[in-house]
Structure formats: C-alpha cells, structure tokens
C-alpha positions in Angstrom: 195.3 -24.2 106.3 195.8 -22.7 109.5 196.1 -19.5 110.5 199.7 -20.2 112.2 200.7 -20.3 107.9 199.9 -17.0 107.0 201.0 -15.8 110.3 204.5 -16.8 110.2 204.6 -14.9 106.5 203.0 -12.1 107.9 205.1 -11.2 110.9 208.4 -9.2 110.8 210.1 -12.3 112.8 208.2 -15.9 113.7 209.9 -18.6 114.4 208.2 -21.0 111.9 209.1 -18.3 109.2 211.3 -20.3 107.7 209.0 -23.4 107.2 205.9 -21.0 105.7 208.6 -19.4 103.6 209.5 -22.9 101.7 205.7 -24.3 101.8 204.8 -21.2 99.8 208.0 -21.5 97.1 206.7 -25.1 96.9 203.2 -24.4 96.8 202.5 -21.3 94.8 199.4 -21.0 93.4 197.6 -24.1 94.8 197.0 -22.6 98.3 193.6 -21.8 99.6 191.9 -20.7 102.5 188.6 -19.5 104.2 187.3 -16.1 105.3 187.1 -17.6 108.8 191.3 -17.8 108.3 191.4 -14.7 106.7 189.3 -12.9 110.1 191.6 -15.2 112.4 194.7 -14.1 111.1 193.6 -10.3 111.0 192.2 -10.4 115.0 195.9 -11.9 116.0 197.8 -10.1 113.6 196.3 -6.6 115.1 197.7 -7.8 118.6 201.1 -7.8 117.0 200.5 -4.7 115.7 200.2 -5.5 112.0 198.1 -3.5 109.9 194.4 -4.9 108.9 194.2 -3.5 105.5 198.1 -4.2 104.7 197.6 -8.1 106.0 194.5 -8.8 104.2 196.2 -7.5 100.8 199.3 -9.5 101.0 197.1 -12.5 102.3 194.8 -12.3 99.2 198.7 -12.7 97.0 199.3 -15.8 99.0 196.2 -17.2 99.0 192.8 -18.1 96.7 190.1 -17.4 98.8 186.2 -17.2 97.2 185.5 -13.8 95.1 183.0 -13.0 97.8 185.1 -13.4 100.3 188.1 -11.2 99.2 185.4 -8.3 99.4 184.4 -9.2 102.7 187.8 -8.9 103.7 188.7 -6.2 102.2 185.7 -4.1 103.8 186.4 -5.3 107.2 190.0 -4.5 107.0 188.9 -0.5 106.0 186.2 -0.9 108.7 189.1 -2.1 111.6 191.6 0.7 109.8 189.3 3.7 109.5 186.7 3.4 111.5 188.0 1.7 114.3 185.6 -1.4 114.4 186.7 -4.8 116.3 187.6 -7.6 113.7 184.6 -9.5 114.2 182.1 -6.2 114.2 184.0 -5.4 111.2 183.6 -8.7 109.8 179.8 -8.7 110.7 179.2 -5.4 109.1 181.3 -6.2 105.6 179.3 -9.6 105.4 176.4 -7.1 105.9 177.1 -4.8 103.1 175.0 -2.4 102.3 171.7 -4.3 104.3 170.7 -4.2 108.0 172.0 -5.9 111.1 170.6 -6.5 114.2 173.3 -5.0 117.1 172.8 -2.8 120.5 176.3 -2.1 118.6 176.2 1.8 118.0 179.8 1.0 116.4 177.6 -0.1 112.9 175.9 3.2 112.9 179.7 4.3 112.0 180.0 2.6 109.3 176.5 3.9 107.3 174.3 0.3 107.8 171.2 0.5 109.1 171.1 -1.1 112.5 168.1 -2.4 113.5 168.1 -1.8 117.5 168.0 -4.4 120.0 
C-alpha cells in the first residue's frame, strides 16, 4: 500500500479520508505494509505535526507489518519523540539496536549506540 492510505486515516482532515475510511471497513484484517511505509508515513506525518510515537501505534492497529519490524518502529518513534532524532537517523539507529553504526552523526551518541566515527 501506499503511504497516501495510512495518511488519509492518520490526519485530523484529508481529503481522501473518506475513501481510506471505507477500504479499511472493507478490508480489516487483510492489510499489510512495509517498514519503508511505516518510516514514510512517520517523516510526512511529523510535517503535519502528528505525533511519531502516537502514528506508529495506531498504524501497527491498521496494519500487519513483520514482528521485527513493529520493533523497529516502535524504537524510532521514541528515538524522534524523546530524543529528538530525524526519522531516518531514528530509523537507522532502531534497525541498529543495541550494535554499532558508522555516522559523523554525534545524534547516535544520544541514543546509547556505539558509533563508530567517520
């Protein structure tokens, strides 16, 4: 699926609200989607001034995504919400976990991984 899906859900007011709204009635349970939707939908969703932790919960009721990646998610949404981290350096450092990542990043320091330093 697209990101535009969970989007329209997502927002207060969208104009394809409507649309999403009956999909997901229809649709229940058989829906599916990709971390690479999941981190779309949280970089655009910031812009609107959504909330990354409160969008990737409600995502994760709309939507089967892989066990691994629900975790992902959910540690880059705490990484954007209490740390302050970009969505794709919190993305890199939640598919990081508790290992190392290369960066001239100081940001991961933040976050407790052990940056190896370009």
């Amino acid at each position: 699926m697209d990101s535009d899906f969970l989007l329209a859900l997502l927002k207060p007011d969208d104009w394809l609200k409507g649309g999403a709204e009956r999909i997901l009635r229809t649709y229940k349970g058989k829906l599916w989607t990709s971390i690479v939707t999941l981190a779309e939908v949280v970089m655009v969703g910031r812009a609107f001034g959504l909330d990354s932790e409160r969008m990737v919960s409600d995502m994760l009721d709309i939507v089967e995504v892989s066990e691994s990646d629900k975790g992902v998610a959910l540690r880059a949404a705490v990484f954007i919400s209490r740390h302050g981290l970009s969505t794709f350096d919190a993305f890199h450092a939640a598919f990081a976990e508790d290992g190392e990542i290369i960066s001239s990043d100081g940001v991961y320091d933040k976050v407790g991984l052990h940056r190896i330093s370009l």
